[in-house]
Structures are given as structure tokens and as C-alpha cells.
N, C-alpha and C positions, 0 to 999 in steps of 0.2 A: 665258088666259095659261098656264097649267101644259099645254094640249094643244100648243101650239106652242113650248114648251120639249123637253117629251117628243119630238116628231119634229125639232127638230135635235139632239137628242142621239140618237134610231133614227139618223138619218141620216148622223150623225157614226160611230157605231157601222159602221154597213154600210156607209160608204167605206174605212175602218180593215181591214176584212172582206175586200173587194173586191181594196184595194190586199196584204194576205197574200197571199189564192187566186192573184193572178199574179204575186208573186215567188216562191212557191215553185213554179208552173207553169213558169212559167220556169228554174228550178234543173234543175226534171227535165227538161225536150225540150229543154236546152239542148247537150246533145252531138249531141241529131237536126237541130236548127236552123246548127249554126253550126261544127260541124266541117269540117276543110280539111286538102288536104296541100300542105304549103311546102317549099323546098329550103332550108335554112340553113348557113348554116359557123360551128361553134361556136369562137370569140375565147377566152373565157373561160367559166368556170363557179364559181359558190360556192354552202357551205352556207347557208340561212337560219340565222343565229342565235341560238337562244333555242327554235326547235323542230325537233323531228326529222321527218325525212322531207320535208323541203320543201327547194328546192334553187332558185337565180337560176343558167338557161343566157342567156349575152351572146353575141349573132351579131352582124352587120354593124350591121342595120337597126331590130331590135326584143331586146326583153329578153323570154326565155320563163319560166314557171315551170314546175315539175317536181316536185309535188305531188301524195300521195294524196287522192282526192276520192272520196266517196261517190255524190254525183249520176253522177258520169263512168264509174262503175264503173271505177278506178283505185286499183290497189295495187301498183303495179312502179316507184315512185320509185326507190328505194336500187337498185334491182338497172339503172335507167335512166339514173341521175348514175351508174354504174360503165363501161356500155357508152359512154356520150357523151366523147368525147379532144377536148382542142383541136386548130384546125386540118386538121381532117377537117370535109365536105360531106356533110348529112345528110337525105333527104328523111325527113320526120317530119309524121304525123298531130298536130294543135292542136287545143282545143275552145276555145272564148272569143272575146270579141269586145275588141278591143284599141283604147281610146280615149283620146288623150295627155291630156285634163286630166281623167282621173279615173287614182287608179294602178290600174288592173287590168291584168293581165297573160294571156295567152293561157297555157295548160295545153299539155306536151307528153303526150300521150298513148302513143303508140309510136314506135318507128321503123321506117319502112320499108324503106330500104335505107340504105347508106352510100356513101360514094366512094373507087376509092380510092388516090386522089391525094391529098396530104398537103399542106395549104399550111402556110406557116413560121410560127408566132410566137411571140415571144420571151418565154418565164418569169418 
């Protein structure tokens, strides 16, 4: 009785374990895994808030975030919500994986270039 207590609770332990090592494995190779460059025209932009340095860019299609992130090796938010204007076409490095029914949002990382053609919208 008590040995086969002790291994569902080993066992319960070392799935607990298992399921850590691969979300933080996943935290780290997650810029190696899943980075992309998209073209986007940024609509809108707001601060998060309630904290600094986080920032909602709105395009067409998806909603980005604009966040310092330690995994991503990411610390050029504030100086990247400054360069990004509405209305301007932006190709921009993302790291994240973007799934509608959970809210996670892709990271923008950098930008690569800009356009520069200026589409309208209105304040």
C-alpha cells in the first residue's frame, strides 16, 4: 500500500518536473523556433496600462505587442513605440506564435525597414 502510493506521488512529482523543463525550454529557443518577418501597416498603437514598457501596435490583420522580454533578448520597447507612426507600412521581425482563442500575442522585435508611402487614418 504505501509503495504504490509513494510512486504516484514519484510520478506525479516527475510529470510536474517534465511539464517545467519544457516550458521554460520553450521560453528560451522560442525566438530560434518561431521568429518571422511580416509586412504590417500600423492602424493604431496604445500604451499597456498599468505597466511600463509594454505597448498594443493594431495593423490590419493581427494585434502586436511591443514589449521588453528577457527570453527574446529585448530591450528597445520605448525607443520602438517611438519609431512606429500610424499609417506607415512596416516590415518588422515578430517572435511568438499567435493563437485566437488563447490571448497571446506575437512580439515585435525590430524593424526592418519602413515605407515610404503614407496611408491616411484618421486620429
Amino acid at each position: 500500500m504505501i509503495t504504490s502510493y509513494m510512486f504516484r506521488l514519484t510520478m506525479f512529482f516527475a510529470f510536474i518536473v517534465v511539464l517545467i523543463i519544457l516550458y521554460f525550454g520553450f521560453l528560451f529557443f522560442e525566438p530560434f523556433l518561431t521568429e518571422k518577418t511580416e509586412v504590417i501597416t500600423v492602424i493604431n498603437k496604445e500604451k499597456w496600462v498599468g505597466e511600463e514598457g509594454k505597448y498594443f501596435i493594431f495593423t490590419e490583420n493581427e494585434v502586436f505587442l511591443n514589449a521588453n522580454d528577457y527570453y527574446q533578448n529585448k530591450e528597445n520597447a520605448d525607443e520602438l513605440y517611438k519609431q512606429l507612426k500610424r499609417g506607415v507600412t512596416y516590415k518588422v521581425k515578430v517572435v511568438g506564435v499567435s493563437l485566437p482563442f488563447i490571448p497571446r500575442f506575437r512580439n515585435i522585435v525590430s524593424v526592418v525597414e519602413s515605407s515610404i508611402s503614407r496611408n491616411w487614418y484618421p486620429k
